[in-house]
C-alpha positions in Angstrom: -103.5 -205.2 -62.1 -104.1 -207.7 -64.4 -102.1 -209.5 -67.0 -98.5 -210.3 -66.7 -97.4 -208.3 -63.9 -99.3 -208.6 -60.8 -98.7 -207.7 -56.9 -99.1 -210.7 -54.9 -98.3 -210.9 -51.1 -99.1 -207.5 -48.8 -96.3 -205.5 -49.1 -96.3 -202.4 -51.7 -93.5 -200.9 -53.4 -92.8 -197.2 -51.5 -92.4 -194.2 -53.8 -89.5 -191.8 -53.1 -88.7 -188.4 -54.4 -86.1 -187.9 -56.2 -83.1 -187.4 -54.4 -81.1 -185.4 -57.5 -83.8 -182.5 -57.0 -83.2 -181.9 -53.6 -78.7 -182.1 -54.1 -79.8 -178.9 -57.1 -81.3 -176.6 -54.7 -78.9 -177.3 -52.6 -75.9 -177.0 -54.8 -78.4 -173.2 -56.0 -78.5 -171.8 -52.2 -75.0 -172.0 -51.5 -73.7 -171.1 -55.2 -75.6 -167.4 -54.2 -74.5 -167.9 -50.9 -70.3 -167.5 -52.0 -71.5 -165.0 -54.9 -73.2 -162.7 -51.9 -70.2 -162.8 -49.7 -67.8 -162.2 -53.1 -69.9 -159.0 -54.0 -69.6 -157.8 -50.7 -65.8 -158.5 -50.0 -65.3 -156.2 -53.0 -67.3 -153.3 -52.6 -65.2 -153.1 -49.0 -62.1 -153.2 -51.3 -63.1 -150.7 -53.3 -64.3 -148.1 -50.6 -60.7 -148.7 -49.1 -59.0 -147.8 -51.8 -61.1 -145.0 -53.0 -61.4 -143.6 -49.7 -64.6 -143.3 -49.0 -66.8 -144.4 -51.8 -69.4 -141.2 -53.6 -70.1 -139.0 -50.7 -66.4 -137.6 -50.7 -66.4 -138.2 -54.8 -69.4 -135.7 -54.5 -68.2 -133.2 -51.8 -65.2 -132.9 -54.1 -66.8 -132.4 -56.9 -68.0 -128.5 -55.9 -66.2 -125.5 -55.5 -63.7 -124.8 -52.4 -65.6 -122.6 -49.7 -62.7 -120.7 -49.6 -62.4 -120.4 -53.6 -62.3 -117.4 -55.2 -62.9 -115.5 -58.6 -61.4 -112.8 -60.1 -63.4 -109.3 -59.8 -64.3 -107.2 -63.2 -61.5 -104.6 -61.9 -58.9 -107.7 -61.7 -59.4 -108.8 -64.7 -59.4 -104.9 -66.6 -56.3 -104.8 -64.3 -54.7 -107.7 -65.9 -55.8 -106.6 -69.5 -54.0 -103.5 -68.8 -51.3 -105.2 -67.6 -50.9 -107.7 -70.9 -51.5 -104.6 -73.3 -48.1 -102.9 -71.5 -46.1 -105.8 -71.2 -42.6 -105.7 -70.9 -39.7 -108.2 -72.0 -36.9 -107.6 -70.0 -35.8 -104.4 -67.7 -37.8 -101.6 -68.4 -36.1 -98.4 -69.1 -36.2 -95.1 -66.9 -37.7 -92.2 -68.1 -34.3 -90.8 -68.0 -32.7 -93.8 -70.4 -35.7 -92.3 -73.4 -35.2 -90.0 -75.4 -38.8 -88.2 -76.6 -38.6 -86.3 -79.9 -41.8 -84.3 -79.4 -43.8 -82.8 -82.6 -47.2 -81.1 -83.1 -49.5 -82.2 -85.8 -52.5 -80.0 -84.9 -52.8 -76.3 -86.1 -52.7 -75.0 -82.2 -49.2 -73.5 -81.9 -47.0 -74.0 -79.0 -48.0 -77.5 -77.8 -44.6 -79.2 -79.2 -42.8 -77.0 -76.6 -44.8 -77.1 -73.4 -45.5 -80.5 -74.0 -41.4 -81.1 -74.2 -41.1 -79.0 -71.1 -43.7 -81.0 -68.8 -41.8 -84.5 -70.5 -38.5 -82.7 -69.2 -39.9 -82.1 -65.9 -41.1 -85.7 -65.7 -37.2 -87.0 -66.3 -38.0 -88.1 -70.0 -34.6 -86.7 -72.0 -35.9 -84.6 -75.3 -34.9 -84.7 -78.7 -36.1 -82.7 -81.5 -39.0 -80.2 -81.1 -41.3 -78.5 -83.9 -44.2 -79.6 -86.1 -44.7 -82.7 -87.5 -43.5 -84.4 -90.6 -45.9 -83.4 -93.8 -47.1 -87.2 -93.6 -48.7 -86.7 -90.3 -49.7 -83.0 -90.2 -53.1 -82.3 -89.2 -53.6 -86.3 -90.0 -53.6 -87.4 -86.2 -57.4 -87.4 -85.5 -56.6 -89.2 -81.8 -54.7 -87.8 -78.4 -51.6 -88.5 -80.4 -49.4 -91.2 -81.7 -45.9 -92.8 -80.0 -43.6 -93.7 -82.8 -40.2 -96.0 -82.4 -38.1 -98.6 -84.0 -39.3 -101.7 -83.2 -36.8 -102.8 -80.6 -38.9 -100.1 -78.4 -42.5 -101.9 -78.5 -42.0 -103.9 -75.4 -39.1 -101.5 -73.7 -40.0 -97.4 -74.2 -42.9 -97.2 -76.1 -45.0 -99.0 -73.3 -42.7 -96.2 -70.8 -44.1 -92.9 -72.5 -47.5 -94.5 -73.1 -47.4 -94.1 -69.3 -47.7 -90.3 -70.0 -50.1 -89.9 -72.6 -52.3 -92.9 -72.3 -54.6 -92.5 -74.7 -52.0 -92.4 -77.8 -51.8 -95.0 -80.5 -48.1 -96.7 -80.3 -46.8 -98.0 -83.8 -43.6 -98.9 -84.7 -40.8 -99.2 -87.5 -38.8 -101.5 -88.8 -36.7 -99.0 -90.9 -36.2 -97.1 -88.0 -32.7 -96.8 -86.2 -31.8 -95.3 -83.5 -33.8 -95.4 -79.9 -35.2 -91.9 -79.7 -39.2 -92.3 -79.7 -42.0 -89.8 -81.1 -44.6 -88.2 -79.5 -46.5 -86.9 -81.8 -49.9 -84.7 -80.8 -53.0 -85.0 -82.5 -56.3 -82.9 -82.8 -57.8 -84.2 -79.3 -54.9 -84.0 -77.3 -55.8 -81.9 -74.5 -52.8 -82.6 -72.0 -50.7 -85.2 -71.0 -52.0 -87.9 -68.5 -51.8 -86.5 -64.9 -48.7 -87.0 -63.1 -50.1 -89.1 -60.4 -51.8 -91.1 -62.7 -48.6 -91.5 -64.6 -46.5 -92.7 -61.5 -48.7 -95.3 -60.9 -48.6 -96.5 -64.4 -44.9 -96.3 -64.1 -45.0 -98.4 -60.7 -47.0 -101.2 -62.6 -45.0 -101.0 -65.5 -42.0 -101.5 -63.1 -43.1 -104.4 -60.9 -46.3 -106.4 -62.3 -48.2 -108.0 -60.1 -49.6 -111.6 -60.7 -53.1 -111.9 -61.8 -55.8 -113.4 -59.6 -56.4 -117.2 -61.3 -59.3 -118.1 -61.3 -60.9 -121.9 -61.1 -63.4 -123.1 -64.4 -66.7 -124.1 -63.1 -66.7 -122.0 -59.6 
């Protein structure tokens, strides 16, 4: 080297590497070092506390082996059940009393259907043809007519006879005698073991099957 600054003698300056380079990896390696051993002291947390992390979360998330669903009969069962009801005690057959009246041109049915109600333990009432607003107007089985305190109490009781009628109500209506008035396909009361077991249901319910949403 020439000019000003020369290098006399035989010793040479020594180059180094920079010392602040090697402190930054360093300082880098044992930053990711504390962050590893963080990360991994909470996911152990967490599975403690959640009990076992996704497989259970998973396993959970199906249906029960054991679970069960409502058949098509249950749930006709239950239908049947809503459409009948009841608030409250239900009546007796003897506690009803069944006005009985024929609106068909066949003669006779007002009586021997009155006699089989009789026979059933249904009180009667009055007995004939039907009023002129109903007379040959019924096209159904029949229709069950009451004041409206007997929707949910003796209505749903003789519907047990005569399934197939229509039930309508009054509000103008006193009294808690009921109608049974017979239409044009009425062809005879609902049999009398099919009416006991209506009777029994409409006595004592039982609870519908429940079912679970997804199974």
């Amino acid at each position: 080297m020439g000019g000003k600054y020369r290098i006399t003698g035989d010793k040479y300056p020594r180059m180094r590497p920079h010392r602040r380079r090697g402190r930054l990896a360093v300082v880098v390696v044992a930053c990711g070092a504390v962050l590893g051993v963080a990360g991994w002291g909470t996911l152990q947390l967490i599975d403690v506390f959640t009990g076992g992390g996704g497989t259970a979360t998973a396993a959970g998330a199906g249906c029960p082996a054991n679970a069960t669903k409502a058949s098509p009969a249950a749930s006709a069962s239950a239908a049947a059940a809503a459409a009948v009801a009841v608030v409250g005690a239900v009546p007796k057959p003897a506690q009803i009393t069944v006005n009985v009246f024929n609106a068909t041109t066949r003669s006779g049915l007002a009586k021997t259907t009155a006699d089989e109600l009789k026979k059933r333990g249904f009180k009667i009432g009055e007995v004939g043809n039907a009023a002129k607003q109903y007379d040959k107007k019924v096209t159904g089985a029949g229709i069950l007519l009451g004041p409206a305190s007997s929707l949910n109490t003796s209505l749903p009781v003789l519907a047990t006879q005569l399934i197939a009628a229509e039930r309508r109500t009054d509000a103008a209506r006193r009294g808690t005698a009921v109608d049974l008035i017979i239409g044009n396909q009425f062809k005879a009361l609902t049999s009398q073991t099919a009416s006991v077991k209506a009777l029994t249901a409409l006595a004592a319910p039982q609870p519908t099957p429940s079912t679970k949403k997804g199974c």
